[in-house]
N, C-alpha and C positions, 0 to 999 in steps of 0.2 A: 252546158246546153242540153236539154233535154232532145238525142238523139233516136231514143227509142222506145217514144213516150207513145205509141199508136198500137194497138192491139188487133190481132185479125178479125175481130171479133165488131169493132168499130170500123175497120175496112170498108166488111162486108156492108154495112148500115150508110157509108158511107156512100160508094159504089151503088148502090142499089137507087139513091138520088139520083144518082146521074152517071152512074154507068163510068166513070172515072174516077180516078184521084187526081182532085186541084193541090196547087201548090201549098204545103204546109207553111204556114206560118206562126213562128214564137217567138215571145220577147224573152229575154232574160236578163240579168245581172251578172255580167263579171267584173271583179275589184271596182266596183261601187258605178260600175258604167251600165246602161242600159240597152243590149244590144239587139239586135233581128237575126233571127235564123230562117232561114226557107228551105228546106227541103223537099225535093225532085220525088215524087215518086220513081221506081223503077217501073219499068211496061216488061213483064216478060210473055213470051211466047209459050202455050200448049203444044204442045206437039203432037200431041195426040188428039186433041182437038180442034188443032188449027186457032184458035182465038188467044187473042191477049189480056194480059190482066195485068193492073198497077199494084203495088204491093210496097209502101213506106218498107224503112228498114222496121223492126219490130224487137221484142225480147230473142226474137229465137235468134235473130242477126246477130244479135248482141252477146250470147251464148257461144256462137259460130266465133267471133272476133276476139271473143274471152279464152276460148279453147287455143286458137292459132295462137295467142300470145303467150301462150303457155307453151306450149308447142318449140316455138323458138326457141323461148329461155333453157327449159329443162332441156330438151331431146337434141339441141345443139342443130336445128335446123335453119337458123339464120340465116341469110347472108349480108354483106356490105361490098357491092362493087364499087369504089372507090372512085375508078376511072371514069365511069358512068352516070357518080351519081347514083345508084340505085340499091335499093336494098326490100328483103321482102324475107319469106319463108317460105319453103320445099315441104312439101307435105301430101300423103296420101288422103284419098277419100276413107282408106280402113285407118290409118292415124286416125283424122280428124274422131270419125266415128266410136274411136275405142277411147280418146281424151274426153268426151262429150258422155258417154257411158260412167266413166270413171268418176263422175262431176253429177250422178244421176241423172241425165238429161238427153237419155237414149233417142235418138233418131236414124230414121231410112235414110241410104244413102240419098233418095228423090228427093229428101226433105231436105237434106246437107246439101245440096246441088243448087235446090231454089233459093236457101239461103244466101250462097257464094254467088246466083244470080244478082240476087235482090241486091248486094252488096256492092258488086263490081258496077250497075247501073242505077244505082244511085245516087243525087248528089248534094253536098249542102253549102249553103251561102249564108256567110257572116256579116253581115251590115252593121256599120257605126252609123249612128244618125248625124244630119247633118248640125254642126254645131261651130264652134269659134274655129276649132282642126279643119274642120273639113270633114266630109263625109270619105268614107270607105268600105269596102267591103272585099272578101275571097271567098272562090268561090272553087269545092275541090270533090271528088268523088268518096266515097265511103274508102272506097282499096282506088289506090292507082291505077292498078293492072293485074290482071289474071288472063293466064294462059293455063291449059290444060293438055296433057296429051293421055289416050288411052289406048288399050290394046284389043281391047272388047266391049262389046254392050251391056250394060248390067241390064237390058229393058229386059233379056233375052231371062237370066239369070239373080231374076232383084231380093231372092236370100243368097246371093253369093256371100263367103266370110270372108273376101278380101278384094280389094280393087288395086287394079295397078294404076291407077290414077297418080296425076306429079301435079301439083298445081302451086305456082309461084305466086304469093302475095306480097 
């Protein structure tokens, strides 16, 4: 399925209609079935200037989610809570940012922040059409969950070279 087929660039054009993002919709093909995807804009907040903006997941998300999985494998940041059901990966904002570097695809922590927004709030829905089966669909976030804890502000300091940032995917 084409997850992050929208460019900021059509956002913008997009947004400027009507001052939102509607819900995406694609059809696709898997092993010869025809199916729907919808996908959630994320809404995130300015904070600096108070106002919100939608924002699809995009290439840079996809960049962001390519880097974390990297991240896992090689750096051994994993984990598998078993008990729980749960699993994700531990990772800094200076990780991420030095994997994303390494991949040429250098970005400001603000940049890596909005993307791990854009990610954590948004959502996408798979639809079967309805036919002899029956119709179905699921419907699941980009990331599960994301928590973050920090010790300081980067707004204060935004060439800092490291963040103590933890953030669980």
């Amino acid at each position: 399925m084409p997850r992050y087929a929208v460019s900021r660039q059509q956002m913008d054009r997009m947004r400027k209609a009507k001052g939102f993002l509607d819900l995406r919709q694609v059809e696709f093909q898997y092993r010869g079935a025809t199916l729907k995807g919808i996908i959630q804009a994320a809404r995130v907040l300015d904070e600096k200037t108070g106002a919100s903006k939608d924002y699809y997941p995009s290439a840079n998300e996809e960049l962001i989610e390519d880097a974390l999985r990297k991240i896992a494998a090689e750096q051994r940041n994993a984990f598998f809570d078993q008990a729980n059901f749960r699993s994700g990966v531990v990772f800094t904002l200076y990780m991420l940012r030095e994997e994303l570097k390494k991949r040429g695809h250098t970005r400001s922590y603000q940049e890596i922040v909005l993307s791990l927004r854009i990610l954590a709030r948004s959502t996408i829905e798979i639809r079967t059409p309805a036919g002899r089966d029956g119709e179905g669909f699921a419907v699941s976030p980009y990331f599960s969950g994301l928590s973050a804890v920090s010790k300081g502000k980067l707004a204060g300091d935004p060439q800092a070279s490291g963040s103590s940032s933890s953030i669980r995917w």
